[in-house]
N, C-alpha and C positions, 0 to 999 in steps of 0.2 A: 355678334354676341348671342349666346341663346336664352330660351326666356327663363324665365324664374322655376316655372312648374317643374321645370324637366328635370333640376336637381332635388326637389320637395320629394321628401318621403311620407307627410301626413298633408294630407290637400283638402279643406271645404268648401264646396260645391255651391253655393247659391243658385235655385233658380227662381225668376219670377212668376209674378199670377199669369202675365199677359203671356209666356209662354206657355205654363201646365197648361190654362185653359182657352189655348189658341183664341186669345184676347177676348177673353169674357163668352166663349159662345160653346163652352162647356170643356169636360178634360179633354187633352188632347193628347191622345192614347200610340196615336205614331212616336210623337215627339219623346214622350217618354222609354218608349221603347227604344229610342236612338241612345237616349242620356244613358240607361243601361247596359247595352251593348260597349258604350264610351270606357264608362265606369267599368266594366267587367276588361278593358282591355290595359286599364290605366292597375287595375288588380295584380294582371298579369306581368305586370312590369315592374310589380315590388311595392306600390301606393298603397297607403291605407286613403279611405275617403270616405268621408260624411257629406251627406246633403242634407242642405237647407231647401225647403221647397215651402216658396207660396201656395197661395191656390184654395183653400177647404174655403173660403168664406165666397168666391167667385164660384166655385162649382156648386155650392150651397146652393148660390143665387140660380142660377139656371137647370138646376134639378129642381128649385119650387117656381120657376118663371118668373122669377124677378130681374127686371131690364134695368138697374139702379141699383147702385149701394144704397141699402139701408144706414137710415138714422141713428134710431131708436136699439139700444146695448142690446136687449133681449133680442131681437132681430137680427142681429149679427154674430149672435151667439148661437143664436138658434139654425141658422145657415151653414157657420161654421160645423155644426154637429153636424149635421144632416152632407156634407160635404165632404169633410175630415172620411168619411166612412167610402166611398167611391174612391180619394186620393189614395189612402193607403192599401185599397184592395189594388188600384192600377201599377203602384210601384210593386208590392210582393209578385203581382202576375209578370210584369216585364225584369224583375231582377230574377225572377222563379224560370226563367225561360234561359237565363244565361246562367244556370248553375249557382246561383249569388243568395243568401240570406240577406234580410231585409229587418229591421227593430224599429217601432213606431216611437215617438221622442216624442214629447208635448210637455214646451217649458213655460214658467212665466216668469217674469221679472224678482216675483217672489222665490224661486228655485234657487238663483242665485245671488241674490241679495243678502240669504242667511247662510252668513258664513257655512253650516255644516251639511246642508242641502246644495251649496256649493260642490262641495268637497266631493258629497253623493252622486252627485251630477257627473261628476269629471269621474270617479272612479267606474260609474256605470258605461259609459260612453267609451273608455281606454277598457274597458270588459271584452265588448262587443270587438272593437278593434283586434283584439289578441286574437280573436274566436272569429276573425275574416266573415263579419256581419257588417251588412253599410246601415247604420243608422239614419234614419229617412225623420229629421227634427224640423215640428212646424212650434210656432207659440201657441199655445191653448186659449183658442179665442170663443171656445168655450165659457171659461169661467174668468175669463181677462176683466177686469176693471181699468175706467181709466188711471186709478192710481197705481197699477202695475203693468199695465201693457207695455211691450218693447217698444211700439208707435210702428215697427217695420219690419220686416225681416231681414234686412240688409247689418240692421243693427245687431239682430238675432244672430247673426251669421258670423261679424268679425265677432262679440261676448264667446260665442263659441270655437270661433279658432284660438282665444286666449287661454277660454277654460282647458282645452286637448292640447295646446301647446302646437298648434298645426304650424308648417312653415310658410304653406301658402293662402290665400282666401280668392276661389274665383267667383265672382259674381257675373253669372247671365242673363239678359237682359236683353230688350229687344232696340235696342241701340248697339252700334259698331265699337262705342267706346266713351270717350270724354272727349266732348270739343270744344275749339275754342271760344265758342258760342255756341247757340241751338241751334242745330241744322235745319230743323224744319223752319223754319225763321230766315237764318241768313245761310245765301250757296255758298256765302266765303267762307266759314267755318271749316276749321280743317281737323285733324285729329289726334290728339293729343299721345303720342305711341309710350313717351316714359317721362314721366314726373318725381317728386319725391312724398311719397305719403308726408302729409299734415303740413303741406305748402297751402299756406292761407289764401294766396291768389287764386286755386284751385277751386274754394268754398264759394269765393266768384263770381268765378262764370259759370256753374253747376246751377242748371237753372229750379225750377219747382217740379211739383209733382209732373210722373207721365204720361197718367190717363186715365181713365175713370175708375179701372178694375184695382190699379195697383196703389197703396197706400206710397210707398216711397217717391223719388227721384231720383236725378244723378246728385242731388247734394246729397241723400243719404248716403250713395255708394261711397262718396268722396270721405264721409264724416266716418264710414265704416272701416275705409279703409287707414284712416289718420286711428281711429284705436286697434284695431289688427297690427298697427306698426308698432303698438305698446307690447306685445309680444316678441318683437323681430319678425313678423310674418308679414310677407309684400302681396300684395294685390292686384289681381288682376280683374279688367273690368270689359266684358266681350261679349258680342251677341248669340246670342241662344241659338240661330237661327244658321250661324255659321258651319257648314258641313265638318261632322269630325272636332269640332274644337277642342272639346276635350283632350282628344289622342295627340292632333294635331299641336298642342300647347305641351305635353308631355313628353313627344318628342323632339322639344325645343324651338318651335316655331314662336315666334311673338305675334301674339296678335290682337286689335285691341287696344284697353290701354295697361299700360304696366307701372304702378304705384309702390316704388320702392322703399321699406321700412329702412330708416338713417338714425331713428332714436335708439337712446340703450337700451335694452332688454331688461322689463321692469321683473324681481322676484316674484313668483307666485300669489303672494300675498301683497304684494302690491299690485297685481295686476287685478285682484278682485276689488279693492279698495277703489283703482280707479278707475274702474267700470262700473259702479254704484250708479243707477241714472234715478234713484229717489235717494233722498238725504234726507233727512230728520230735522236738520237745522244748522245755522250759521252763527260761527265767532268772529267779531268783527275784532282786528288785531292792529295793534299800532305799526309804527314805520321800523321800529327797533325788533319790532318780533318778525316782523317779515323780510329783516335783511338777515336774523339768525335762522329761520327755516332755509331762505334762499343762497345764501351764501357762506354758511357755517352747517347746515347739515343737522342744525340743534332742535332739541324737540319743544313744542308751544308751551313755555309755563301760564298761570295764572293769573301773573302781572301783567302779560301783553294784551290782555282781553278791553278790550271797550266798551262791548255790548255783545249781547245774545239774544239769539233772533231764533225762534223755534221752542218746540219742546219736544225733549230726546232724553233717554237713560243713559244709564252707562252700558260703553259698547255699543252705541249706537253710530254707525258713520254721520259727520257733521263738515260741511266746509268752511274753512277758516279764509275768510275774505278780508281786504283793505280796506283803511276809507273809504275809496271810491267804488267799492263793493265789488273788484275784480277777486276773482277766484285764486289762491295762492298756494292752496295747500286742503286736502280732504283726510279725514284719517278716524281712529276708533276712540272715542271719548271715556277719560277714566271716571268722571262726574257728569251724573244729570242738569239739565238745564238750571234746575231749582237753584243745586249745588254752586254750579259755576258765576250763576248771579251773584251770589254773596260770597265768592274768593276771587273774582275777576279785579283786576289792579292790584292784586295784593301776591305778598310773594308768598312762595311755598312753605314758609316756616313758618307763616299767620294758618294754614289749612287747619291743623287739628286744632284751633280754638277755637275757629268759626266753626267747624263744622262738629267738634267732637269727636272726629277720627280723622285717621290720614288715608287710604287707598296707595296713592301713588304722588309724587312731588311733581309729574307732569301732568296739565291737562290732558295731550297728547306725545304719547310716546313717536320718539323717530321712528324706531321700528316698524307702528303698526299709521305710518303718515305716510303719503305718499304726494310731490308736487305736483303741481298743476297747471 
């Protein structure tokens, strides 16, 4: 059977830090020039492709001699700048050599978190695409805080094959793939060639981080590629280091491992709803309201609320959790928290007394809800 890539018409690229910067000891300028020549062959064969590229905070660090990730936010920010500025002069040089345009991308959590900066996002990116420009997107760890940073670029990577609607997500890495353990650990470990994105046993045996320079692991690949299948987009997860992989995977070879998307293909607007990785705040829902979201399709009214946890506006994303404070359901709230304290247990024909107006008779519309 042949791999996935080879029928994908829109493909994202992931690569890591310990690749661009030949594992921390600054960019590494061959390497990229390979990914390019890849990419410009994978061009030629009808692919549009975006890359995800690690790397500005690593290059950072060894353009000012720092042998350690920094701590301290301004330092990593300050790296990041000073970094960012080498990475994308080396990608325009090595995509400039194969006839290829190049657009610098610098997102944060906040870019797409609002809704219309969403929207922006995706229309600029599908721009560039039309206009045979490879968009070269890092996260801006420039002006990152921890309350909007992605935490990864792996993360960064499948959000972005949701927003472009890509069909594939490849993640390179200086691992061969997914094993059944950690290789450097156990020689029994073998490798895992096809699984099905967002198999829990997956989350596992994916062990932790994989080395000093890179913020991720294989659990993020794993967790990236379980939301890339919230698109229908399958994943593949292979090492950087392997000759040609790119072409090689395009022309149908498997290699790796190959994580295939088996959930439905969430709408557009629920695919932003649930890739939200900051929330505003939590409705705790009875056992009646959570067997009508789960098994009627129905939208959250007022009376299944138990408690509210957080403080949010209207139109803010909020998760609606159980009892037991399992996740069940996220979506766009029609009432502020204030609001929702004083109609919670009540039903929707009590709204315009307590409150004086009505807006809408559901807390959460189906439409704009998405399950979890």
């Amino acid at each position: 059977m042949r791999g996935v890539v080879a029928t994908a018409r829109r493909v994202v690229v992931k690569v890591g830090s310990s690749l661009v910067t030949n594992d921390g000891r600054g960019l590494d300028l061959d390497a990229i020039a390979r990914w390019a020549r890849q990419v410009a062959v994978l061009h030629s064969m009808g692919k549009q492709v975006l890359l995800v590229s690690s790397g500005a905070i690593a290059a950072g660090m060894q353009r000012l001699g720092w042998r350690t990730r920094p701590r301290q936010l301004h330092e990593l920010q300050a790296a990041a700048a000073v970094g960012q500025m080498g990475l994308a002069q080396a990608y325009e040089s090595s995509f400039g050599a194969q006839g290829l345009r190049t657009a610098q991308i610098l997102l944060t959590h906040a870019d797409l978190a609002d809704r219309e900066r969403y929207l922006n996002a995706r229309s600029t990116l599908v721009a560039l695409l039309r206009l045979n420009v490879v968009p070269v997107i890092n996260e801006n760890d420039t002006v990152v805080t921890d309350e909007i940073k992605f935490g990864d670029n792996d993360t960064l990577a499948a959000l972005v094959t949701n927003l472009v609607e890509a069909d594939v997500l490849v993640i390179l890495t200086d691992q061969r793939g997914l094993f059944s353990a950690d290789p450097r650990r156990d020689p029994a470990a073998t490798l895992i060639e096809y699984a099905q994105a967002g198999d829990p046993h997956l989350e596992t045996i994916a062990g932790g981080a994989g080395s000093a320079i890179a913020r991720g692991g294989m659990i993020t690949k794993v967790r990236a590629a379980k939301r890339a299948a919230r698109s229908g987009a399958h994943t593949v997860i292979a090492s950087g280091r392997e000759p040609d992989v790119l072409v090689r995977l395009a022309r149908g070879e498997r290699i790796g491992t190959e994580l295939i998307a088996s959930m439905p293909v969430l709408a557009a607007r629920k695919q932003w709803l649930a890739d939200h990785l900051q929330l505003k705040g939590r409705v705790v829902i009875d056992a009646g309201a959570v067997h009508a979201l789960r098994a009627e399709g129905k939208s959250l009214l007022p009376i299944g609320v138990l408690d509210v946890q957080g403080e949010f506006a209207r139109g803010d994303v909020v998760a609606c959790v159980d009892e037991q404070g399992r996740e069940v359901a996220r979506g766009l709230v029609n009432y502020s928290s204030a609001q929702t304290r004083l109609i919670a247990r009540r039903p929707s024909s009590d709204i315009e007394a307590v409150l004086g107006f009505i807006d809408e008779p559901e807390l959460i519309h189906r439409d704009n809800m998405v399950l979890t």
